[in-house]
C-alpha positions in Angstrom: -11.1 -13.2 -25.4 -8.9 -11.6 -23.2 -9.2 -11.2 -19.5 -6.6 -8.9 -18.4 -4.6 -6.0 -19.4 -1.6 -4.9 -17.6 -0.3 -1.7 -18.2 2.8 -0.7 -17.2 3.9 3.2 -17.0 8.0 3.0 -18.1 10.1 6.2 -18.6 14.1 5.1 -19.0 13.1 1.7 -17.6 15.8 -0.4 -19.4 17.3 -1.9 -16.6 14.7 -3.2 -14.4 11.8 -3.8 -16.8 12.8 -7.0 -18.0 12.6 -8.2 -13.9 9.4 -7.2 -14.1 8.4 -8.7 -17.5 9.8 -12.0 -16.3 7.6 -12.1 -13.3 5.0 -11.4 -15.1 5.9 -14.0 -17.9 5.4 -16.4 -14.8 2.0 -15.3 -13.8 1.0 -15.6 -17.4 2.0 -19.2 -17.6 -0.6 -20.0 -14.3 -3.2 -18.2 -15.6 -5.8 -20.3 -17.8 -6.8 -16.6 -19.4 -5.4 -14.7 -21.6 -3.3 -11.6 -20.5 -2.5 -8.4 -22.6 0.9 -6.5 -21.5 1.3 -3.2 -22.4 4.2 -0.8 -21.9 3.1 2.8 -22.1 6.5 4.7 -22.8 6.6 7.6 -21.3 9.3 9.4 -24.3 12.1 7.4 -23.1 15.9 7.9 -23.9 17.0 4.6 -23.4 15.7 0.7 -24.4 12.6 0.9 -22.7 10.6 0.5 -25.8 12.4 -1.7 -27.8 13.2 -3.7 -24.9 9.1 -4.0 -24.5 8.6 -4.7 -27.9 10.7 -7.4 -28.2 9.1 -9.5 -25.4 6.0 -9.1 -27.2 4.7 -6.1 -25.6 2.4 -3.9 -27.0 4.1 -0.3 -26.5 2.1 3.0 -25.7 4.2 5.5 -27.0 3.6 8.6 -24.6 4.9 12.4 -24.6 3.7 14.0 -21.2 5.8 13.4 -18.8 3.0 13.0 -16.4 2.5 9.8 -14.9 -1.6 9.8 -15.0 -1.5 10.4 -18.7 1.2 7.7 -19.1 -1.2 4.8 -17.2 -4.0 6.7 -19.8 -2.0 6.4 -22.6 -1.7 2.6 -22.3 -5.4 1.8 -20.8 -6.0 3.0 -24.4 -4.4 -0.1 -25.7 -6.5 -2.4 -23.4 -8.4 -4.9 -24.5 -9.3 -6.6 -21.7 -12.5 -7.1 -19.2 -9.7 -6.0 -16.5 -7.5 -3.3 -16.3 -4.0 -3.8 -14.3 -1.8 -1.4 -13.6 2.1 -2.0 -11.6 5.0 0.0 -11.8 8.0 -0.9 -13.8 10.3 -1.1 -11.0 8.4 -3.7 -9.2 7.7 -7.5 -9.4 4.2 -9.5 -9.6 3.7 -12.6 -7.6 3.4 -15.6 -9.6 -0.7 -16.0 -9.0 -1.7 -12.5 -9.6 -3.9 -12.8 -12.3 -5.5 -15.9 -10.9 -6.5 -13.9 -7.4 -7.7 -11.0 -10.0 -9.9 -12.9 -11.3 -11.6 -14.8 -8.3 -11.7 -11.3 -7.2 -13.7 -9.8 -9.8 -15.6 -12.8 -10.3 -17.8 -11.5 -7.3 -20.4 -9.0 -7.7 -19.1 -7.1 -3.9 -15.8 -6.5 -5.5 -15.4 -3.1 -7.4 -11.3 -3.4 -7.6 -8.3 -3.3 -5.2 -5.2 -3.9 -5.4 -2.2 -6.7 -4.5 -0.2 -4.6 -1.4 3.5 -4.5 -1.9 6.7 -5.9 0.2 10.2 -3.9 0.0 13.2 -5.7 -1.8 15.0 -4.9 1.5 14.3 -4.0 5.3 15.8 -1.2 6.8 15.0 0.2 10.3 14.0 3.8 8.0 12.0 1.9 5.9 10.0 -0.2 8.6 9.4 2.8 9.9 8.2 4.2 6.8 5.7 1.2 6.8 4.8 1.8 10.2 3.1 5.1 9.3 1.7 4.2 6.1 0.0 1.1 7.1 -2.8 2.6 9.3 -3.9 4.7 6.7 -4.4 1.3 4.1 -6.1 -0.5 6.9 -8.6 2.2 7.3 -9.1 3.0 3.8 -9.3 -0.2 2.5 -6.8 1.3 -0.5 -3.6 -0.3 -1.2 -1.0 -0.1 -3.8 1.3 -2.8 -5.8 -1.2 -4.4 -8.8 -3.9 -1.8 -9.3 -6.8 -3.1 -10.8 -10.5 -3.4 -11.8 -13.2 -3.9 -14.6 -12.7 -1.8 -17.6 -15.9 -0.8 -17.8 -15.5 0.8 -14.9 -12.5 2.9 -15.4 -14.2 3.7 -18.4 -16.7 5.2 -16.4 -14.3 7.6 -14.0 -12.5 8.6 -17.4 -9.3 6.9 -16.2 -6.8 8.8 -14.5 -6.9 12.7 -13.5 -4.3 14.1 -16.1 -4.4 17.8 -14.3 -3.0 16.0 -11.5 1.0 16.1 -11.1 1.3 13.9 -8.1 -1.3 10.6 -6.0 -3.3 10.3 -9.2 -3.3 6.6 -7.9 -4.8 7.7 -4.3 -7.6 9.7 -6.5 -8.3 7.5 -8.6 -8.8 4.6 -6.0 -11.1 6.9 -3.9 -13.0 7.3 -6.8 -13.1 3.9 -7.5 -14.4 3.3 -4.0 -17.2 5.8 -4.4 -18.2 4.2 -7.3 -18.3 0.5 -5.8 -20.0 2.3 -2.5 -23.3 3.2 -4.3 -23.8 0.1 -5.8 -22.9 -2.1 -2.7 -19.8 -3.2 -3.5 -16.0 -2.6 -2.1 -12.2 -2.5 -2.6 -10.4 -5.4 -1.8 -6.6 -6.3 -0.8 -5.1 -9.2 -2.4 -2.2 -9.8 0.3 -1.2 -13.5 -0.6 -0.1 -12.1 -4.0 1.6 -8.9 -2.8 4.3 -7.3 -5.7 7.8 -6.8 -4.9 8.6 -3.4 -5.2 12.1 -1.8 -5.2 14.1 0.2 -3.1 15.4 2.9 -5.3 13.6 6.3 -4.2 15.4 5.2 -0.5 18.5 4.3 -2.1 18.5 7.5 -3.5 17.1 9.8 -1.2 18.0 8.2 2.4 15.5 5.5 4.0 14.2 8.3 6.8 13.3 10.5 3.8 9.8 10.1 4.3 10.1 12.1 7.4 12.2 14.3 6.4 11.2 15.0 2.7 7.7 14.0 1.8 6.1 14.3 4.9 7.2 17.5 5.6 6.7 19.1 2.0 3.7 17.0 1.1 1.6 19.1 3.9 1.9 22.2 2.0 1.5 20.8 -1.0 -2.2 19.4 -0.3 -3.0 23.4 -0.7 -0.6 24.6 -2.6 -0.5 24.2 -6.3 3.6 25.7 -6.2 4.2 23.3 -3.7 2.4 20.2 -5.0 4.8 21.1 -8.3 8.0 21.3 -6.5 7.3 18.2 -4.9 6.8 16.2 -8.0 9.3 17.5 -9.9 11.7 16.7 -7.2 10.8 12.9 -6.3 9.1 11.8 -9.2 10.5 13.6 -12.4 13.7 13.3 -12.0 15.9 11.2 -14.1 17.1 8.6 -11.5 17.5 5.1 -13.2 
């Protein structure tokens, strides 16, 4: 049977996808379970897909360019008692599916996630960290591996497609609601935090959380215009 599933949203991810699948090749190899990959491909242009399919991914072929239906359009594939989700441009820690499943092996535990580390350090980027990590502390909702019981994402419905951008944040909130009314919580697997890279600072300046998404991500919590400029700006746009 197989434990987990790990999904991994990929539009033009030829470059850095086989990083990730060889991290993840590693955490395989630890874990006494079996683990089911799958890429969803999000209509790439380049390799993505065949690169995926010939490491013995199963692929997810996926139109919308929207990232909620692209984690959807994979969960589909899953077979799993879990559901993992990381982002192509990152790398898993070599125990990760081991500390999954002590995690869900406990009935307090609805889901969490792993955390993340930067590639590299910068003074912007500590910074960045600075401000961010207040809000995981108090929430008790981190990023990196995403993951929990598939019956239970079966039970939010997955993802909110209608939403262009922090479908992750809404989907962990409602994960948390979920685990409140039956006693249980997120966790935050630290030892086994993901590597994730670099390239929305490389591209857009380390200090561009305070100078881009802060600043237009205000307005964009009430306004639908906004929320769509925002996305298509850092999120949409062809930079691989």
């Amino acid at each position: 049977m197989i434990r987990h599933s790990l999904v991994i949203p990929a539009y033009n991810e030829a470059r850095l996808l086989p990083r990730l699948l060889d991290s993840v090749d590693a955490a395989r190899a630890r874990c006494k379970h079996e683990v089911q990959v799958i890429v969803a491909d999000n209509a790439s242009t380049d390799a993505t897909a065949s690169i995926a399919a010939t490491r013995g991914c199963e692929v997810a072929r996926v139109e919308k360019r929207r990232i909620a239906c692209v984690r959807n359009g994979g969960a589909r594939l899953a077979c799993g008692e879990s559901l993992c989700f990381i982002d192509a441009d990152s790398r898993i820690h070599p125990e990760t599916f081991n500390a999954i499943d002590a995690a869900l092996a406990r009935p307090d535990v609805v889901g969490g996630a792993t955390g993340v580390l930067p590639e590299r350090w910068s003074l912007g980027i500590a910074m960045t960290w600075m401000v961010m990590m207040p809000v995981v502390w108090a929430t008790g909702m981190d990023t990196g591996v995403i993951f929990c019981r598939r019956a239970d994402f079966q039970v939010l419905g997955g993802y909110d497609e209608e939403r262009e951008l922090a479908e992750d944040v809404a989907f962990m909130w409602a994960l948390k609601r979920l685990g409140a009314r039956r006693g249980q919580r997120l966790v935050r697997l630290t030892q086994v935090k993901a590597i994730t890279s670099m390239r929305k600072f490389d591209r857009h300046g380390d200090w561009h959380y305070f100078t881009t998404v802060i600043p237009q991500g205000v307005p964009a919590m009430f306004r639908r215009s906004a929320r769509t400029k925002l996305a298509q700006r850092y999120w949409y746009t062809d930079d691989r």
